[in-house]
MARKEVO-391481 format. One line per 5 residues: number of its first residue (from 1); their letters; for each residue x, y, z of N, C-alpha, C, CB. Coordinates in steps of 0.02 Angstrom, whole numbers, always signed. Glycine has a CB too. Example, Ala and Ser with C-alpha at 12.3 -4.5 7.8 and 13.67 -1.06 7.14 Angstrom:
% residues 2
1	as	+660 -284 +390 +615 -225 +390 +660 -165 +390 +565 -224 +452 ~ +642 -112 +354 +684 -53 +357 +645 +2 +394 +704 -30 +286
This chain:
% residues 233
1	xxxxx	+41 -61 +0 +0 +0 +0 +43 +63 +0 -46 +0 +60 ~ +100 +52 +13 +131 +128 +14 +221 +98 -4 +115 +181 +115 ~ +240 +130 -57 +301 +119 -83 +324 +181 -92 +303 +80 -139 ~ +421 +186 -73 +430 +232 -61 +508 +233 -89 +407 +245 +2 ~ +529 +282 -145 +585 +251 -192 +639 +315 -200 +549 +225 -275
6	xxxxx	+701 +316 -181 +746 +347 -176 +733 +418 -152 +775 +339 -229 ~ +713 +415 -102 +674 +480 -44 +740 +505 -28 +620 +451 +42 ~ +740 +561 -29 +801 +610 +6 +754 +663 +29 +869 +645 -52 ~ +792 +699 +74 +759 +746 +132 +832 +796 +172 +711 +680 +202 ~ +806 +865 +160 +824 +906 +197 +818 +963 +231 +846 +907 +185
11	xxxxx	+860 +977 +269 +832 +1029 +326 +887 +1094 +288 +854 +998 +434 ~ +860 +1130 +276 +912 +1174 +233 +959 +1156 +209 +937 +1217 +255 ~ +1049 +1148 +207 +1070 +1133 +178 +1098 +1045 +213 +1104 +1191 +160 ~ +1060 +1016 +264 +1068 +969 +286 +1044 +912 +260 +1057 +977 +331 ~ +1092 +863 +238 +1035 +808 +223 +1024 +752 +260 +1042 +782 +165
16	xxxxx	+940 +735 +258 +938 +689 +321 +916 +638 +303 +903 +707 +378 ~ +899 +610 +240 +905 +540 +204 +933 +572 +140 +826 +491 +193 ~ +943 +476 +127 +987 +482 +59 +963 +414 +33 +1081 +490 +69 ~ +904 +434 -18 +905 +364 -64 +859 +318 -24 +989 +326 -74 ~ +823 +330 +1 +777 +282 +50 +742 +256 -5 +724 +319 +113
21	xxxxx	+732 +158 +4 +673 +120 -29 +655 +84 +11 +682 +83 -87 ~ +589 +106 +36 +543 +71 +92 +465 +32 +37 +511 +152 +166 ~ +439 -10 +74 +390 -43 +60 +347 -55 +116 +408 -94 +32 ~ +266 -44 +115 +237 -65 +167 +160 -112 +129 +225 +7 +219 ~ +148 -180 +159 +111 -207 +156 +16 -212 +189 +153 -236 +166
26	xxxxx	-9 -211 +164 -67 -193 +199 -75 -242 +231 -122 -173 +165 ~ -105 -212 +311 -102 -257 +384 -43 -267 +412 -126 -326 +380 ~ +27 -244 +397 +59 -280 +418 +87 -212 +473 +102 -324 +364 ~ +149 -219 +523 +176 -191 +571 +249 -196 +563 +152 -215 +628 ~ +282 -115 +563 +336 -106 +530 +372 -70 +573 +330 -80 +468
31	xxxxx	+415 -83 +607 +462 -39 +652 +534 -20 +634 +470 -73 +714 ~ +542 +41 +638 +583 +84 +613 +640 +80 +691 +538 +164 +586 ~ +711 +59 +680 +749 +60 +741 +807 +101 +723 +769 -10 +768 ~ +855 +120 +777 +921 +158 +765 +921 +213 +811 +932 +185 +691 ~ +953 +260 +815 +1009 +295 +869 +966 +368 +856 +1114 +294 +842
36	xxxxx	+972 +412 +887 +959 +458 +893 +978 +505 +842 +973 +466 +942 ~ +929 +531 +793 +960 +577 +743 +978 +519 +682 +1034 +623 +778 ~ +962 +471 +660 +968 +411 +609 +925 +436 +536 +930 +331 +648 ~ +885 +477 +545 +821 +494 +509 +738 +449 +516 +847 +488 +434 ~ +749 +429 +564 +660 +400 +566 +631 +441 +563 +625 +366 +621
41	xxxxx	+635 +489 +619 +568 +536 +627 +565 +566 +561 +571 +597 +687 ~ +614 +591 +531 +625 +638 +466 +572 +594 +405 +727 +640 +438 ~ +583 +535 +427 +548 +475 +371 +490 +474 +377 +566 +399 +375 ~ +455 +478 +442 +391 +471 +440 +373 +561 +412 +359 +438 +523 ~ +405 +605 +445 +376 +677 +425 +378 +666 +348 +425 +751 +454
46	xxxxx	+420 +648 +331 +397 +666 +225 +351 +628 +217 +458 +643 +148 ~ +332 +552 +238 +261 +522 +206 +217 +548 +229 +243 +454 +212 ~ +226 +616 +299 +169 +661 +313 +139 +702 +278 +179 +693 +350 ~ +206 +735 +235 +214 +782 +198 +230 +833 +258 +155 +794 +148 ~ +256 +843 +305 +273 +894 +349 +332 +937 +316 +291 +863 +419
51	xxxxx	+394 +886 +282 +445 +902 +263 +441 +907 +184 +490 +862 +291 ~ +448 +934 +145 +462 +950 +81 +510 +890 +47 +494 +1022 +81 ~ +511 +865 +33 +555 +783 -20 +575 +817 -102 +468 +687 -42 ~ +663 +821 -69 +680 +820 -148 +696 +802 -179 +698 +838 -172 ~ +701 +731 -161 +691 +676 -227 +654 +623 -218 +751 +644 -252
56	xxxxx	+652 +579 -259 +626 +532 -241 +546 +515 -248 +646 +533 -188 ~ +527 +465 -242 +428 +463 -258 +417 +413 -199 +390 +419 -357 ~ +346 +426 -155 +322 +418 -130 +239 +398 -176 +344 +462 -89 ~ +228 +338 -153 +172 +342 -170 +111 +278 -113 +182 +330 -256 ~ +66 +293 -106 +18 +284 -82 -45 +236 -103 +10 +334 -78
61	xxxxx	-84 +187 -96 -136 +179 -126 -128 +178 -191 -175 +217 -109 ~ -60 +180 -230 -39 +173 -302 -72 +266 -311 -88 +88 -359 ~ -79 +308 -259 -57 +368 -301 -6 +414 -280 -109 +408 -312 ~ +22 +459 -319 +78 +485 -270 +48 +540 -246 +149 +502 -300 ~ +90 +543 -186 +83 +593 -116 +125 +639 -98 +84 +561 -59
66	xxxxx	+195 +606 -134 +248 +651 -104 +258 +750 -127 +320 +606 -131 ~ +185 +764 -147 +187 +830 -203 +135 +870 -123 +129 +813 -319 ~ +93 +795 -95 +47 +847 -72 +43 +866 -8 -10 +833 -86 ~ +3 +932 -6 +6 +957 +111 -5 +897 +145 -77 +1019 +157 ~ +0 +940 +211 -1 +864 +263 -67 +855 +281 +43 +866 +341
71	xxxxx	-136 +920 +273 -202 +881 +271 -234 +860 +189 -260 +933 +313 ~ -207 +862 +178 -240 +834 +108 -203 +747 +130 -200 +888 +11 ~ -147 +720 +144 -113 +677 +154 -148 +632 +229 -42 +712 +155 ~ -174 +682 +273 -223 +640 +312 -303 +640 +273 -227 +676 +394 ~ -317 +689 +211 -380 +651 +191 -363 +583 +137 -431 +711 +152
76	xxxxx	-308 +572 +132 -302 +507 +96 -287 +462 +137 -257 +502 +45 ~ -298 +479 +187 -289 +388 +238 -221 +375 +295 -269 +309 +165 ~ -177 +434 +299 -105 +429 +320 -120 +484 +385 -40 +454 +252 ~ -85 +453 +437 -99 +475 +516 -43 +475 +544 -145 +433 +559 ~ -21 +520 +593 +27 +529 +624 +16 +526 +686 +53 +575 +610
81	xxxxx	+70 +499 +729 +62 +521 +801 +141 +542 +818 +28 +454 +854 ~ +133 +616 +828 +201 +630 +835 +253 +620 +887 +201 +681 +828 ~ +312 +618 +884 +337 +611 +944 +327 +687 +1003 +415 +592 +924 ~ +313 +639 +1066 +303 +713 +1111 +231 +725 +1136 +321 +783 +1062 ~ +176 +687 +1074 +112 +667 +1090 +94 +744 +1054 +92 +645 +1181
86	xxxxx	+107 +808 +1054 +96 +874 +1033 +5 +858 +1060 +122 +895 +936 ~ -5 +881 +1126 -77 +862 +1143 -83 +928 +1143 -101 +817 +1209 ~ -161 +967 +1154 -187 +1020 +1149 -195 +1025 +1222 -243 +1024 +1104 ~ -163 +1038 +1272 -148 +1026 +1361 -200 +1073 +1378 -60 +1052 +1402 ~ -246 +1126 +1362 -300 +1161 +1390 -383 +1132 +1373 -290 +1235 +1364
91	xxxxx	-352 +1079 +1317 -414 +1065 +1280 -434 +988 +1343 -395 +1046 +1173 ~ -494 +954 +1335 -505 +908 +1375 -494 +828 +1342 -571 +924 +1402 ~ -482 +787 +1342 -494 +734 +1309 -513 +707 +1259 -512 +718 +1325 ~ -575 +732 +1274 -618 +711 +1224 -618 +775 +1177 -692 +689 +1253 ~ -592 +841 +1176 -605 +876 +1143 -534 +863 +1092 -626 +937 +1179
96	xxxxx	-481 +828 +1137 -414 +822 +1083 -437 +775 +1028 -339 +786 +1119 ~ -482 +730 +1074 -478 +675 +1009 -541 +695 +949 -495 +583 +1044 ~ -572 +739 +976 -627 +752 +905 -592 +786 +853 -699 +802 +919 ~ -552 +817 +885 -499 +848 +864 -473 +830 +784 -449 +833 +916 ~ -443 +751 +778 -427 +667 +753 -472 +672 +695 -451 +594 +814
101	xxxxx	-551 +709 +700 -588 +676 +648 -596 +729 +613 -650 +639 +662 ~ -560 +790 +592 -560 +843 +567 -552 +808 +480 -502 +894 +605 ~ -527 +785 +454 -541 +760 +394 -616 +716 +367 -486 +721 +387 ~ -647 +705 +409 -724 +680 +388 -712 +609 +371 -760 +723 +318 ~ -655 +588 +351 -654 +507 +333 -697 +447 +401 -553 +484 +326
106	xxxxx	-742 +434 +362 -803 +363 +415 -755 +311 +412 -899 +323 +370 ~ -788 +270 +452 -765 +213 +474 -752 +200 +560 -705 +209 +435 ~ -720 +135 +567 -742 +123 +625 -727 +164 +689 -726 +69 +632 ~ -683 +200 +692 -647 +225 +743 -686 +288 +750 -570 +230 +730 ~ -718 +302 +821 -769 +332 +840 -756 +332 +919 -834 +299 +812
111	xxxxx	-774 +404 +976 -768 +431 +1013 -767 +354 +1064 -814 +492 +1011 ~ -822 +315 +1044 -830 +253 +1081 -788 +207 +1065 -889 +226 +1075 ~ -767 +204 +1008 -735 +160 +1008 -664 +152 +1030 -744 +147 +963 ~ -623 +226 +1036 -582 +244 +1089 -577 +204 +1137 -596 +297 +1112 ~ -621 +250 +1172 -636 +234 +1257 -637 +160 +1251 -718 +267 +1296
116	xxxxx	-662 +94 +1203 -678 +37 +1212 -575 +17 +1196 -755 +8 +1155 ~ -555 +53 +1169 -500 +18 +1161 -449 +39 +1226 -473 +33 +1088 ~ -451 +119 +1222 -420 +131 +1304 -472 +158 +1366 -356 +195 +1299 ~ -484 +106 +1370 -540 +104 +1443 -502 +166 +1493 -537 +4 +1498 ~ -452 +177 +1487 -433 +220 +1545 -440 +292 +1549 -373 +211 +1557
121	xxxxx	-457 +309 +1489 -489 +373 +1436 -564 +391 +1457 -494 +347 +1346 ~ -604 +333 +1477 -649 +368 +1483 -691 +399 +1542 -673 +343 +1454 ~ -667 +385 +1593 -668 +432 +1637 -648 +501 +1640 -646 +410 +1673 ~ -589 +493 +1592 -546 +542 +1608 -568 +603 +1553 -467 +514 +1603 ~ -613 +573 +1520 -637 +619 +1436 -643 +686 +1464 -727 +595 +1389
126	xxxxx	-684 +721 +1510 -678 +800 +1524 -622 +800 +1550 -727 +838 +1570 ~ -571 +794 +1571 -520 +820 +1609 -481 +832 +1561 -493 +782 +1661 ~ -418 +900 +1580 -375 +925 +1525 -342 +886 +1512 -339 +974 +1531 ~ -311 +868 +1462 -261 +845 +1453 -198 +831 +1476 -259 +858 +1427 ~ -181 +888 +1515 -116 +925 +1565 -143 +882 +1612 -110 +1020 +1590
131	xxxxx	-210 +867 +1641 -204 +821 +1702 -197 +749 +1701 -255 +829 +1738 ~ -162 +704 +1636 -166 +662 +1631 -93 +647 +1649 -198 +650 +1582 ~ -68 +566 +1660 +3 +545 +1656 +22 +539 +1600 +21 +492 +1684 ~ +82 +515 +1596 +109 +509 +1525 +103 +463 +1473 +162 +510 +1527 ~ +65 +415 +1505 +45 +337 +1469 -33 +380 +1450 +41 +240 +1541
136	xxxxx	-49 +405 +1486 -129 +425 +1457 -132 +466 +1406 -175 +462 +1505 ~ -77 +507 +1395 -86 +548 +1353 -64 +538 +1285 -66 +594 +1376 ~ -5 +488 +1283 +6 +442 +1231 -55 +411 +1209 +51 +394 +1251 ~ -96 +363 +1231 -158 +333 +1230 -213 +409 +1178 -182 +311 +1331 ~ -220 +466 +1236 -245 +512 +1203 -212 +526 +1125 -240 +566 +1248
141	xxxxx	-150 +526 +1119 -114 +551 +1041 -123 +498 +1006 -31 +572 +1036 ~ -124 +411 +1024 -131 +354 +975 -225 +384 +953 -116 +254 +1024 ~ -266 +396 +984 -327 +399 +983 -351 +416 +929 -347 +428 +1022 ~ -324 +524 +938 -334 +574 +905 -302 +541 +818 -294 +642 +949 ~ -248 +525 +836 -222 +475 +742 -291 +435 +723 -138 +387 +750
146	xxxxx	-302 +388 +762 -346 +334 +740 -416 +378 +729 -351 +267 +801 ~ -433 +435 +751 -491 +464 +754 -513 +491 +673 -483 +521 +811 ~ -446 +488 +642 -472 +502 +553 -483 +465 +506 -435 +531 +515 ~ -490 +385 +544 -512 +333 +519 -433 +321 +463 -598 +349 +483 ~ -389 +318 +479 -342 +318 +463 -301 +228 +391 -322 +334 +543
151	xxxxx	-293 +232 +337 -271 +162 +324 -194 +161 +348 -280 +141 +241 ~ -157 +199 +348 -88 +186 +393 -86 +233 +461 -13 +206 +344 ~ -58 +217 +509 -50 +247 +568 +4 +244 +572 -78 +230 +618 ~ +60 +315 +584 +121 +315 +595 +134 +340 +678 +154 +359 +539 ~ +169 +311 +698 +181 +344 +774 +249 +336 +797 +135 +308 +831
156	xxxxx	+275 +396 +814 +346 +388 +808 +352 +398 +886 +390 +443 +752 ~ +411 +346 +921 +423 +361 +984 +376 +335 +1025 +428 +424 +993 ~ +345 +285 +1020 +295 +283 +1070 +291 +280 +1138 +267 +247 +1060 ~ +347 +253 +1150 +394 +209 +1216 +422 +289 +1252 +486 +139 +1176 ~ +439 +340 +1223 +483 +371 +1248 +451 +416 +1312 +514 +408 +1194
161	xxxxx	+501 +411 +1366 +499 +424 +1431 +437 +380 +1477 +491 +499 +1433 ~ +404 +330 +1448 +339 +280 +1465 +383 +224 +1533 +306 +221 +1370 ~ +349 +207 +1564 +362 +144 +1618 +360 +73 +1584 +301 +143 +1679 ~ +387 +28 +1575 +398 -46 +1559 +315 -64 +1538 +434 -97 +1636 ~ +283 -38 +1613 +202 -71 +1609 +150 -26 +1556 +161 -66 +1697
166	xxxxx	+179 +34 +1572 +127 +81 +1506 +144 +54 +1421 +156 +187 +1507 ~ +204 +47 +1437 +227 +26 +1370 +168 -17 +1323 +294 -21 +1383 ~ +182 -78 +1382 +161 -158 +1348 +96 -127 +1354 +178 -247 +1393 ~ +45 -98 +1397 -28 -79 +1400 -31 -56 +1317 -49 -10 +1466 ~ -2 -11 +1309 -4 +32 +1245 +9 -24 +1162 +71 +100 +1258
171	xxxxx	+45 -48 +1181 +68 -106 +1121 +15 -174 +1128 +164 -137 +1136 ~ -21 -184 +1158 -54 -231 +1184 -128 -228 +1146 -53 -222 +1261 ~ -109 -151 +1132 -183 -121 +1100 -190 -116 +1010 -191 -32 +1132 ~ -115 -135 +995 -111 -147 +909 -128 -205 +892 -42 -141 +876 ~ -127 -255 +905 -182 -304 +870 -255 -293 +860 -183 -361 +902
176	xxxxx	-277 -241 +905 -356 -219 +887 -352 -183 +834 -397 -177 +939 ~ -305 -124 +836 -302 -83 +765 -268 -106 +718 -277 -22 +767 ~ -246 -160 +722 -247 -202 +669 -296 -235 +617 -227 -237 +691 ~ -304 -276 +688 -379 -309 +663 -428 -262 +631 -422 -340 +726 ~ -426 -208 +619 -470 -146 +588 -452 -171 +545 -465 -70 +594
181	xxxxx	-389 -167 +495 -372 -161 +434 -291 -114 +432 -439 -127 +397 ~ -317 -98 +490 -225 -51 +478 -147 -81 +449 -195 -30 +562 ~ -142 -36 +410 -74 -33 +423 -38 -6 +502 -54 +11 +367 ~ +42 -13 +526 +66 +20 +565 +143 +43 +562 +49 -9 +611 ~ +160 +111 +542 +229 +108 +546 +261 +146 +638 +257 +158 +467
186	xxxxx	+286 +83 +667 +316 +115 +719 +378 +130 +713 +311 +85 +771 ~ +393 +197 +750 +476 +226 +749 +474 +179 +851 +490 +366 +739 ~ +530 +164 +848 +539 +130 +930 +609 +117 +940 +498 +53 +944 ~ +626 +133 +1010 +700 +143 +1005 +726 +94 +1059 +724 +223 +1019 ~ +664 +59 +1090 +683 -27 +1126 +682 -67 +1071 +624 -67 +1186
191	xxxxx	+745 -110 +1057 +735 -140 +1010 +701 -215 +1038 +800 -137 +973 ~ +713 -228 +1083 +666 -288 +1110 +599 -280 +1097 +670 -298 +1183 ~ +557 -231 +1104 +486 -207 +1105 +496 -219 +1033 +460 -127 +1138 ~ +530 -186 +989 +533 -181 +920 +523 -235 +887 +586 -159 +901 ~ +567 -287 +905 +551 -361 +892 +504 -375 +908 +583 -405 +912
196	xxxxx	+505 -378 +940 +419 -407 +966 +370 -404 +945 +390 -390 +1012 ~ +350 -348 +921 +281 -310 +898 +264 -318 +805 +293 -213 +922 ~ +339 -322 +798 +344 -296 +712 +355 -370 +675 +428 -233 +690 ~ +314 -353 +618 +322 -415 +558 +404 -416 +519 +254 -395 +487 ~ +404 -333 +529 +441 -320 +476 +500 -254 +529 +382 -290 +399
201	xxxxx	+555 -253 +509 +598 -245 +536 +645 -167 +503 +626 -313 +534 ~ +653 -102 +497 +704 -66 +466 +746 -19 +522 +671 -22 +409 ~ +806 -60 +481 +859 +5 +538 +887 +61 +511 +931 -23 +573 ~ +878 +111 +522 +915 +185 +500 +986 +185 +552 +855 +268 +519 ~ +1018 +210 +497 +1103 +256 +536 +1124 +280 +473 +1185 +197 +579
206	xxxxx	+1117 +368 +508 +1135 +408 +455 +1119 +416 +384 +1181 +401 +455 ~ +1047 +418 +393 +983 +424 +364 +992 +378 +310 +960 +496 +343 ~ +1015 +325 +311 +1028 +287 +254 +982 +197 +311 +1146 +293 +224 ~ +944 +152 +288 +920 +105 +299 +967 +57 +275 +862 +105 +279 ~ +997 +32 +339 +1082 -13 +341 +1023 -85 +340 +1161 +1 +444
211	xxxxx	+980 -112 +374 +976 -184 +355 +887 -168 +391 +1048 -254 +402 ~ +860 -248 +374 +784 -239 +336 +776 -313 +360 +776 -218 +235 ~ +725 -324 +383 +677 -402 +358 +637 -439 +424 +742 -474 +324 ~ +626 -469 +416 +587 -504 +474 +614 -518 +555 +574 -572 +446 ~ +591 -510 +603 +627 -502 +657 +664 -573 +672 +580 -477 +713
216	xxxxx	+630 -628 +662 +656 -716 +665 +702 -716 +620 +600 -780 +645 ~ +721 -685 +562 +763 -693 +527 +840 -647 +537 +728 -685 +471 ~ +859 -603 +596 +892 -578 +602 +914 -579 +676 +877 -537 +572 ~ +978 -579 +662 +1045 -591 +740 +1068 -540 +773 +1122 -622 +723 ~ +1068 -527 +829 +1088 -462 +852 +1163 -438 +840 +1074 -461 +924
221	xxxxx	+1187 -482 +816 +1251 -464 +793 +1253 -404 +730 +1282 -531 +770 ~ +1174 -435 +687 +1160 -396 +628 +1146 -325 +631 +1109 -422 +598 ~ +1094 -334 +706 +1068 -264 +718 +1121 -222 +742 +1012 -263 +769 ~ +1167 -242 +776 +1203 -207 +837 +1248 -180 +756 +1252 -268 +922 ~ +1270 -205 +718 +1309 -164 +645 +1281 -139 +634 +1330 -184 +583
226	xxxxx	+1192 -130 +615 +1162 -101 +580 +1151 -32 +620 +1109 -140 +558 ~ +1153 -30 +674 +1116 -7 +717 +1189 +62 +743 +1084 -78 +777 ~ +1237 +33 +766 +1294 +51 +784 +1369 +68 +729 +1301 -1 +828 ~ +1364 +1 +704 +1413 +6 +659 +1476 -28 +697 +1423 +82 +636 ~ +1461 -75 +741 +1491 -94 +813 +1474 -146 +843 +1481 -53 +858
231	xxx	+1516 -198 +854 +1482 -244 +927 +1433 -282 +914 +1449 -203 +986 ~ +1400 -301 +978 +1346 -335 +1003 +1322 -292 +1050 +1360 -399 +1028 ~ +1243 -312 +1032 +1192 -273 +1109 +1169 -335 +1144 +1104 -217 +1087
């Protein structure tokens, strides 16, 4: 459903990929691993269209995307959850996540159906946002994505600054949005969680995608090169 062919990306005169060829399968779960500053996040912002792409084709649903804004790019089916959660902290819960359905796209994902997936949301639906913990508000930012009825969901970082137990609560909850029909591209920087979760496997270092493929099919010896350029983890 979404193929993506010699992508380069930069930040003025910086470049933060070079030559990227990604592939994503419909239904399947794709985790993006590597070091801080590798280019993930940069990767998911151009299939946002956040970042401007100067080379390379992106395409979507067999049409290309890589030309267009970032809401025209959530009315074709592509969702973000950024790193950081970027929540609306005065707004209440439930007002972030109606927030989610600002493109009009139907389908299943609905105020209820939230709350049925993170039960812990719905108590909490009037309360600000600011009064939530940090696992809730993640939960709130996976929501507000899923709230545009989304065919890929990107969420970069999900894990970051989360407890062991919020984590797995939070990952525990992608086989339901799966079972929708989703696609999922996760950025994740436990690579254990990473394995775990993902069909499919890509490591960035230095915005270039050093090694690729199924998590059973790869040795940590592989990752720790791919990953480092170094060692074992």
């Amino acid at each position: 459903m979404l193929q993506v062919q010699n992508l380069e990306a930069r930040y003025g005169d910086f470049q933060a990929l070079f030559g990227i060829d990604f592939d994503l399968k419909q239904g399947s779960i794709v985790a993006l691993i590597g070091a801080n500053g590798a280019g993930k996040s940069t990767f998911l912002k151009s299939i946002a269209g956040q970042i401007p792409n100067k080379s390379g084709q992106i395409r979507f649903n067999s049409e290309e995307i890589g030309h267009l804004p970032s809401d025209r790019i959530v009315r074709d089916g592509i969702s973000m959850v950024p790193e950081g959660r970027r929540l609306f902290r005065s707004l209440s819960v439930q007002e972030n996540l109606k927030i989610g359905a600002f493109a009009g796209r139907k389908g299943r994902w609905t105020l209820d159906a939230i709350y049925s997936l993170f039960p812990a949301l719905k108590d909490k639906r009037h309360s600000p946002a600011s009064a939530l913990s940090g696992g809730q508000q993640q939960m709130v930012a996976i929501g507000r994505g899923l709230m545009s009825n989304p065919d890929l969901l990107m969420c970069d970082e999900v894990s970051l600054g989360l407890s062991p137990a919020i984590v797995k609560d939070i990952y525990n909850a992608f086989p339901s949005i799966r079972s929708e029909g989703l696609s999922l591209i996760v950025v994740e920087q436990d690579i254990d969680v990473a394995l775990r979760v993902a069909d499919y496997v890509c490591c960035f270092m230095h915005g270039r995608i050093t090694l690729r493929g199924a998590p059973a099919d790869l040795t940590r010896h592989q990752i720790s090169d791919a990953y480092f350029g170094i060692g074992d983890i």
